[in-house]
C-alpha positions in Angstrom: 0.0 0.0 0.0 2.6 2.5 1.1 4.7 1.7 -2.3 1.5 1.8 -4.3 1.0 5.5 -3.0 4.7 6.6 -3.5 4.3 5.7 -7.2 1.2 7.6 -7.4 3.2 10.5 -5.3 6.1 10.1 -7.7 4.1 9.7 -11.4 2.3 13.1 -10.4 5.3 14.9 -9.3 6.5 13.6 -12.3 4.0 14.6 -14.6 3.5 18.0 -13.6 7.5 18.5 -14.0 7.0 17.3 -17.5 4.2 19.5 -18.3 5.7 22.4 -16.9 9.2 21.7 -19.2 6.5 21.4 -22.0 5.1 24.6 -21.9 8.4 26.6 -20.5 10.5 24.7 -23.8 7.3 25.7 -26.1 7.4 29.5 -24.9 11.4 29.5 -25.5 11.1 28.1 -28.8 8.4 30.3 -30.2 9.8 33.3 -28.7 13.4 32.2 -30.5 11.0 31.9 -33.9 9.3 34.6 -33.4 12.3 37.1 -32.3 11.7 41.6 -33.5 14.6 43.2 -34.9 14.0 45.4 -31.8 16.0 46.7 -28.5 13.9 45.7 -25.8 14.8 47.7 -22.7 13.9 46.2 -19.6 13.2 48.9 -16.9 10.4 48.2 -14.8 10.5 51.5 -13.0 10.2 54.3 -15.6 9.2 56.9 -13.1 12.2 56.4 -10.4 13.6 59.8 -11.6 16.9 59.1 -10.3 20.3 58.7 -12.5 19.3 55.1 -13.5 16.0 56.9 -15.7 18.4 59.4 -17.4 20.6 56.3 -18.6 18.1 54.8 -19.8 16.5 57.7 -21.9 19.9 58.5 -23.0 20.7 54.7 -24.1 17.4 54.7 -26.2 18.7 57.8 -28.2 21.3 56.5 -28.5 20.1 53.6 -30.0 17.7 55.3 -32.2 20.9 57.4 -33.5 23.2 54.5 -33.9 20.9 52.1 -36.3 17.3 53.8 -36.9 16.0 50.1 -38.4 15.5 49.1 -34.9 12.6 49.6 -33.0 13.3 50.7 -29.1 10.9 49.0 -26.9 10.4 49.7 -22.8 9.5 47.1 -20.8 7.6 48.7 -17.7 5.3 48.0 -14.7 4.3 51.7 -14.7 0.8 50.9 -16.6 0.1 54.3 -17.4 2.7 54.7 -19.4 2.7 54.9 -23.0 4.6 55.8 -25.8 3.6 59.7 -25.9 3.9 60.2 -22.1 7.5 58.0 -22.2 8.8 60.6 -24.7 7.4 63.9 -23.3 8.9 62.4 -19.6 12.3 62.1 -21.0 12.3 66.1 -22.1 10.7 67.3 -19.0 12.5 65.2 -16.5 15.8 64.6 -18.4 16.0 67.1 -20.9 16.1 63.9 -23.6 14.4 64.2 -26.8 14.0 60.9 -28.5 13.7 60.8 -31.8 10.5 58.8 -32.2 8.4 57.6 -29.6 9.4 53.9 -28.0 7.1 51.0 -28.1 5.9 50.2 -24.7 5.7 46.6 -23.3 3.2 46.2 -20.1 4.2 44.0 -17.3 1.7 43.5 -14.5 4.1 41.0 -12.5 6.1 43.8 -11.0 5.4 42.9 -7.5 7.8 40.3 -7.3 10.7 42.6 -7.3 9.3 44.9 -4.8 11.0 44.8 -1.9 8.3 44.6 0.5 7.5 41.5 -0.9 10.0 40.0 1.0 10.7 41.4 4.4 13.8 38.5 4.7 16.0 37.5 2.3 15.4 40.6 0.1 18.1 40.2 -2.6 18.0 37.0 -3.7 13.7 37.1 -3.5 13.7 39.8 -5.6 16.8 38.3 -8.1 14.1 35.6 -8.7 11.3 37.7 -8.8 13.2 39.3 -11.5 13.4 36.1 -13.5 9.4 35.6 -13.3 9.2 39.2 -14.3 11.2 38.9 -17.0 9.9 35.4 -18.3 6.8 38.1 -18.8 8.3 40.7 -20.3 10.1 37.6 -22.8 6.6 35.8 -23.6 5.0 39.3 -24.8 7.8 40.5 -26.8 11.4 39.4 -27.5 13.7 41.5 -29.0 17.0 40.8 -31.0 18.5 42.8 -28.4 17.9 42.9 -24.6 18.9 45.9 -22.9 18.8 45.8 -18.9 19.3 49.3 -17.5 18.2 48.4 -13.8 21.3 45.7 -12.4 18.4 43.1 -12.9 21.1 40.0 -13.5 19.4 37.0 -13.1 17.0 37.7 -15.9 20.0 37.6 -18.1 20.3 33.7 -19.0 16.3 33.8 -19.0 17.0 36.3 -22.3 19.9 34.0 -23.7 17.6 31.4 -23.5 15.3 33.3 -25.5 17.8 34.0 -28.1 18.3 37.5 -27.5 21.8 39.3 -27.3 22.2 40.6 -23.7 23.3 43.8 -22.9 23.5 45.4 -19.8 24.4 48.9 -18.3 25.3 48.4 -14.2 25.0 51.7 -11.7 26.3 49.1 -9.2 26.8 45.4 -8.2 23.5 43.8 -6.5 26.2 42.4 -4.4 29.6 43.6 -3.5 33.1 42.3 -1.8 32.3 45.5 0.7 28.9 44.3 1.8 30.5 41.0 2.7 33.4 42.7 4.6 30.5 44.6 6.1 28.4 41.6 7.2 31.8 39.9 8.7 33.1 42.9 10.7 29.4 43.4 12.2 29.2 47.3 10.5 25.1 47.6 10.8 24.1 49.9 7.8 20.6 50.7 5.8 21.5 46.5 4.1 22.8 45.2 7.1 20.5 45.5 9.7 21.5 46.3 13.3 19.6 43.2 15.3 21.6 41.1 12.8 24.8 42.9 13.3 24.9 42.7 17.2 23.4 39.0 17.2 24.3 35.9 18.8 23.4 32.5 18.5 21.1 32.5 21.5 18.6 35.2 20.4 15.7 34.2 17.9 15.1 35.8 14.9 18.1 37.7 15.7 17.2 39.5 18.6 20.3 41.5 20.8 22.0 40.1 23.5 19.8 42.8 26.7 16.5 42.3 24.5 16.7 38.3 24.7 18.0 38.4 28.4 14.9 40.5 29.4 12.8 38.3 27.0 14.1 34.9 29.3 13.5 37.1 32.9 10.2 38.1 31.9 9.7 34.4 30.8 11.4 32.7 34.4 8.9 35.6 36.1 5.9 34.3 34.3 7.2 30.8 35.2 7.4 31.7 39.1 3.5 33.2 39.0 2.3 30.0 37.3 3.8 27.9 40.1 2.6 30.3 42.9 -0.5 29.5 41.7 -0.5 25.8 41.0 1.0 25.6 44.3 -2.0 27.4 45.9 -4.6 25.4 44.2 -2.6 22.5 46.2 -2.2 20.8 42.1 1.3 20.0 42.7 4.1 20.6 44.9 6.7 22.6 43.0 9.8 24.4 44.8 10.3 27.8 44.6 12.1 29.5 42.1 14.4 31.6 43.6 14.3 35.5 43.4 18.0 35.7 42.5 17.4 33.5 39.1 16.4 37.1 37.2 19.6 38.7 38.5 22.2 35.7 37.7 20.2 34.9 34.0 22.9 37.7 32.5 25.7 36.2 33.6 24.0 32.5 33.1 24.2 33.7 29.3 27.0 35.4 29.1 28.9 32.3 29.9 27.4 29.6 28.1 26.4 31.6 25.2 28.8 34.1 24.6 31.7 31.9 22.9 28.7 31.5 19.9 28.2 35.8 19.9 27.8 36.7 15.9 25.6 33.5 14.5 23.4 34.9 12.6 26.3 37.5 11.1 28.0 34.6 10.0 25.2 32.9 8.8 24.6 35.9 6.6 28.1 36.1 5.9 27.7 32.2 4.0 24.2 33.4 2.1 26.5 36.5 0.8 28.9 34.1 -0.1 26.5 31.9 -2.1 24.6 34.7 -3.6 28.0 36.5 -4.7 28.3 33.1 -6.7 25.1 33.0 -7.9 25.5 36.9 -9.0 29.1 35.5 -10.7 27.0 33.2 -12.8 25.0 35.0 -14.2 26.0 38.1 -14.9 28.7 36.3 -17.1 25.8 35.4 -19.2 26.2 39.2 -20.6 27.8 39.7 -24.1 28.1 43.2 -23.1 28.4 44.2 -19.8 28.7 48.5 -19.8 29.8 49.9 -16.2 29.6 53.4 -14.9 32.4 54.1 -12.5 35.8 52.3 -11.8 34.4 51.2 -8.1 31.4 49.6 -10.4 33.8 48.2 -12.7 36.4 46.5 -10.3 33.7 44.7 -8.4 31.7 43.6 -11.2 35.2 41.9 -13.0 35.6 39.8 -10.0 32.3 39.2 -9.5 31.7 38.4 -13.1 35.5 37.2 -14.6 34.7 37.8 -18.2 36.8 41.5 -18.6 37.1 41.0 -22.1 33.4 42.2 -22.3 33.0 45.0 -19.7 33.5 48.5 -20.9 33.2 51.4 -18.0 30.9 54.3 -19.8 30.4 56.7 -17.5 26.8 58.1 -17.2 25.1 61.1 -18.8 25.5 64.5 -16.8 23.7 67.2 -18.5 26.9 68.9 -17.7 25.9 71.5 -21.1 22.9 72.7 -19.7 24.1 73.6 -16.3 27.4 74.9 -17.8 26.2 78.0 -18.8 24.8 78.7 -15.5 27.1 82.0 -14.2 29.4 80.8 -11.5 28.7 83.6 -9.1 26.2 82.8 -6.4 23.6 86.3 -5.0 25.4 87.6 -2.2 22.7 86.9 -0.2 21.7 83.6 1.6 24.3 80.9 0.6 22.4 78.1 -0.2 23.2 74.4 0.4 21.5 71.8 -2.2 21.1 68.2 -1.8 19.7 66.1 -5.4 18.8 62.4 -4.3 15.8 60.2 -4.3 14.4 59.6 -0.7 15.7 55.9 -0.2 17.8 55.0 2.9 21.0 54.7 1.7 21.2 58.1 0.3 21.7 58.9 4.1 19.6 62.3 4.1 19.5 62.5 7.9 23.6 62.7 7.9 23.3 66.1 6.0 20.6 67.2 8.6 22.7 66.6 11.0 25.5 68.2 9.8 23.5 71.2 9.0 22.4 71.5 12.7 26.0 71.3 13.6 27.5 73.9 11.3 24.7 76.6 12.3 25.2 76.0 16.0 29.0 76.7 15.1 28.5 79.9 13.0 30.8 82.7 13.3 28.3 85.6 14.7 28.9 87.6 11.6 28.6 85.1 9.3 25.1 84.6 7.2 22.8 82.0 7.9 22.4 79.3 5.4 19.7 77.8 3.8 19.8 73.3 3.0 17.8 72.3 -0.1 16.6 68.6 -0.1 15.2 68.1 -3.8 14.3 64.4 -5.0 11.6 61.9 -6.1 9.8 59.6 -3.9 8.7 56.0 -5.7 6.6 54.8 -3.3 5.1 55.0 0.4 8.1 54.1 1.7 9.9 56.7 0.4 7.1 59.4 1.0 7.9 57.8 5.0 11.3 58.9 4.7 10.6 62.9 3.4 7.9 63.2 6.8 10.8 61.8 8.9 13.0 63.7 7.2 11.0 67.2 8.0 10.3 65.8 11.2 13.9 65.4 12.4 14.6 69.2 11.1 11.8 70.5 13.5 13.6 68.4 16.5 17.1 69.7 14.9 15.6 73.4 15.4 16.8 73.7 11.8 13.4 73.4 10.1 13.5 77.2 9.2 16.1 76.8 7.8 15.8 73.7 5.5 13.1 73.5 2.3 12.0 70.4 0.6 11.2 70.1 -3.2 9.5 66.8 -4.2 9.3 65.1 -8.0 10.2 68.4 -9.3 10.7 69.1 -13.0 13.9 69.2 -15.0 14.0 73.1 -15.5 13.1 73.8 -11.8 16.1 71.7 -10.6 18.4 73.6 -13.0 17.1 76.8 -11.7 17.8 75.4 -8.0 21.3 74.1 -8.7 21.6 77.3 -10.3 21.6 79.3 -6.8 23.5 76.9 -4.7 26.8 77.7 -3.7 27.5 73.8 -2.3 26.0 70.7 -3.0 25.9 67.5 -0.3 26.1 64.2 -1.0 26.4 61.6 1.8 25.9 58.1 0.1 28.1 55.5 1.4 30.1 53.5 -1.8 27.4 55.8 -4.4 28.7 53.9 -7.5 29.0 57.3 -9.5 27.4 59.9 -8.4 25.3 61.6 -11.1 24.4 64.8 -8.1 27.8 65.4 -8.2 28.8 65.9 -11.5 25.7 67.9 -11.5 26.9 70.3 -8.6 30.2 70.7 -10.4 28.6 72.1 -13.8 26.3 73.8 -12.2 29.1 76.2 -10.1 28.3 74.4 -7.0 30.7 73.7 -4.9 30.4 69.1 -3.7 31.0 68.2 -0.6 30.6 64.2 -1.1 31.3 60.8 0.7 35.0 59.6 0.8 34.2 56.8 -1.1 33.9 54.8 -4.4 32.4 57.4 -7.6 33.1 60.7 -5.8 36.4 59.5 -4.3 37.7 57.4 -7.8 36.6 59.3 -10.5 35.0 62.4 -9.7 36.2 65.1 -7.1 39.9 64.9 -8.1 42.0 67.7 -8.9 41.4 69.3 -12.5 44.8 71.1 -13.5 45.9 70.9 -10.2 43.0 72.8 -8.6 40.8 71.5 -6.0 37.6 70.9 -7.2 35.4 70.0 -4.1 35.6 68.2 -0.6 35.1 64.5 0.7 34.0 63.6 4.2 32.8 60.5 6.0 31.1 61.6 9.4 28.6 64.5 10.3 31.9 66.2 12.1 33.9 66.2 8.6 30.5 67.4 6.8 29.9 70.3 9.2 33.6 71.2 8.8 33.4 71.4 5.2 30.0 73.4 5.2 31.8 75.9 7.1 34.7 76.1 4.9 32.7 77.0 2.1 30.8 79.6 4.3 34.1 81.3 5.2 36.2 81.3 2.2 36.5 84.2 0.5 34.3 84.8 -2.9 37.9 84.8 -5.2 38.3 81.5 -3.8 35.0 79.9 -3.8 35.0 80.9 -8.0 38.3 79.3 -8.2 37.4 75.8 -6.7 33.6 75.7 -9.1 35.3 76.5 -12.2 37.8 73.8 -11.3 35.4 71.5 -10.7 32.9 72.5 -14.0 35.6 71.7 -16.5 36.4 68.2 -14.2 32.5 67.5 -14.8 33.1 68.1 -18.7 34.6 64.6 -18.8 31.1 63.2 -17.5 28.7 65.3 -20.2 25.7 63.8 -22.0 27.6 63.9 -25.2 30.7 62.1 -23.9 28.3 59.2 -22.7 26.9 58.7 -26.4 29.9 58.5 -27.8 31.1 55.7 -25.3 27.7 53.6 -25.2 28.0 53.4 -28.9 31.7 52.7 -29.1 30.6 49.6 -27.2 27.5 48.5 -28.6 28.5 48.9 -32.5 30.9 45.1 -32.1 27.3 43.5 -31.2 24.9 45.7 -33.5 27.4 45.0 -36.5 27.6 41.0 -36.1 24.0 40.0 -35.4 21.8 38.3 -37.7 18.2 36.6 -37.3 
């Protein structure tokens, strides 16, 4: 009987594996047969409004520039998008006129690469929700070309399985070397979450070493009650627990547990490990893999190994448009500007902070400043962050002081950049840092994270001439706020037009001529 129902068991499994591999091998194949002499761009956010949406206007331009025979198509999960609306965003956002409208492609699976769908394991739920996604995306349309502008890797052997040529243009690794480094030496930050960082193999769900001790007194207190009144009730006979057991649990723990402090970090340490291999694998499965910074570029060859087919293009900065912004600031309020979308790593409340800081240290004479947070919000969660944002300015005493401009167009942030002496940025590794190119062409003075794009590439000396500053910690940002406050005006001029002809080498124009420098090998050698 029992073997009788295994076969059953077995012949089912069996069959629905088959039929599965049926209809997966029969979508392949006709997607293969029925393959568009078409770029299908696969950017499921077209309303982020960050860096990552100018590349990907920029690369359709492109593309319409370099061979006009094929179409450009956009696959989305915005679905009130369409081809006009596409277009007209890329001029009023960007400042990008396309030279026909793109196709749009629909995709109404977009929820499993959300990242509240998957309050654990984030990356690698939303890797393969990316895969689903782009299975979609595949069965609706496939292109001769697929064109990932959003670091969405594992869809990348779904698309060579498809047929299609796979290119790919990555702001930055879904995993890096750092992040691993990060995870080992217990650093909590906005990917590494603090419970996890100060965990030990005692504590559930990776709860710190004081909150599980109080969880295990309150649990021995509950325990004494019970037996207080079981023994009443004359059930059982139970001795006492004694009142010192609440006091010695600490050190109970400390002893016995302690030698296994940091479980859980190196438990996370091994599924970095094994998704960094994962993340190898497929990436490799690029033909073309186009990189925006050398941080970006150095991870993703050893992540990747296939150098031979990675080509750094640094990202379009409308460096033309804000160059012929004058360099001299109104004499009147200096104004500080920060450009970034509201997400956590972008490490708003830093700047805040050092905001507070430099006012309460203000020479008497000196002029008050004004801080400028201008960015996009995708979602709730990002709409969250802007409220706590304004709130922690009121606590601050700052919130006079400080303005906030949300989704705002393409002209108005030219015409903000425009009166800012300084710009902030405060991301920690920020692959590139598209703000900060943005500062320097405008006349604004960056004051950036010591790290990766902004540390690498960008603020270096042009000619010999500083072109900006670099700090890590709200002290180092206040310092550098009031540096720009008290230098004088001959000085000030010196350092922005320094730093406007460093942001020349990152211009819109510089970006087209590298993307299709790359992409002409592939275009040139394709056939159906």
């Amino acid at each position: 009987m029992e073997n009788t129902l295994l076969l059953v068991i077995f012949s089912l499994l069996t069959s629905l594996l088959t039929f599965i591999l049926t209809i997966t091998s029969r979508e392949i194949i006709n997607g293969r047969r029925t393959r568009q002499r078409a770029v299908g761009f696969f950017h499921p956010y077209t309303n982020d409004g960050g860096g990552g949406e100018r590349v990907l206007w920029c690369a359709v331009k492109a593309i319409q520039e370099e061979s006009p025979d094929l179409d450009c198509v956009i696959y989305t999960g915005d679905h009130d998008s369409s081809s006009e609306s596409l277009m007209s965003r890329g001029l009023d956002r960007f400042g990008v006129q396309l030279l026909t409208p793109p196709k749009v492609v629909h995709l109404y699976k977009r929820k499993w690469i959300e990242e509240t769908s998957y309050p654990r394991f984030t990356m690698i739920g939303q890797s393969f929700g990316s895969v689903y996604l782009s299975w979609e995306a595949l069965c609706k349309f496939t292109p001769l070309y697929y064109f990932d502008t959003s670091g969405y890797a594992f869809t990348y052997p779904v698309a060579r399985l498809f047929g299609c040529k796979v290119i790919c243009y990555t702001h930055y690794p879904t995993i890096s070397l750092d992040m691993i480094s990060r995870v080992r030496d217990r650093n909590s930050m906005y990917n590494n979450d603090a419970s996890i960082a100060r965990s030990f193999p005692g504590s559930p769900s990776g709860l710190s070493f004081d909150i599980f001790t109080e969880l295990v007194t309150r649990m021995l207190a509950f325990m004494k009650a019970a037996c207080f009144l079981a023994r009443e009730a004359s059930l059982w006979a139970f001795d006492d627990i004694s009142d010192s057991s609440s006091l010695c649990i600490h050190n109970v723990l400390s002893e016995d547990m302690t030698a296994l402090f940091g479980w859980l970090s190196w438990c996370k340490m091994i599924y970095y490990t094994l998704f960094s291999w994962m993340y190898g694998f497929v990436g490799s499965c690029a033909h073309l893999a186009m990189v925006n910074s050398s941080w970006t570029q150095s991870h993703i060859e050893k992540l990747w190994r296939i150098p031979s087919r990675i080509k750094r293009v640094y990202p379009p900065c409308d460096t033309s448009g804000l160059q012929v912004l004058p360099l001299e600031r109104p004499a009147t309020t200096p104004i500080f500007i920060s450009v970034a979308q509201f997400r956590p790593e972008k490490a708003h409340p830093l700047q805040l902070e050092a905001f507070s800081l430099a006012i309460r240290r203000l020479d008497a004479d000196m002029p008050r400043p004004i801080l400028q947070f201008v960015g996009s919000c995708r979602n709730k969660f990002d709409e969250d962050r802007l409220q706590k944002l304004q709130d922690k300015a009121v606590e601050l005493n700052v919130d006079g002081d400080v303005q906030f401009y949300k989704n705002v167009m393409y002209r108005d942030l030219v015409r903000l950049l425009g009166g800012a002496v300084a710009g902030m940025h405060s991301m920690v590794d920020e692959h590139f840092g598209i703000s900060v190119v943005e500062y320097m062409a405008a006349g604004a003075v960056p004051i950036a994270h010591n790290s990766a794009g902004p540390k690498m590439d960008i603020v270096l000396e042009e000619d010999g001439q500083q072109t900006g500053f670099l700090a890590q910690n709200v002290d180092e940002y206040a310092e550098a706020i009031l540096k720009v406050l008290r230098m004088p005006e001959t000085e000030r001029l010196k350092i922005a037009a320094a730093a406007r002809k460093r942001a020349g080498r990152f211009s819109e124009q510089r970006f087209y001529e590298d993307l299709k420098a790359a992409i002409q090998p592939i275009l040139n050698h394709v056939s159906r």
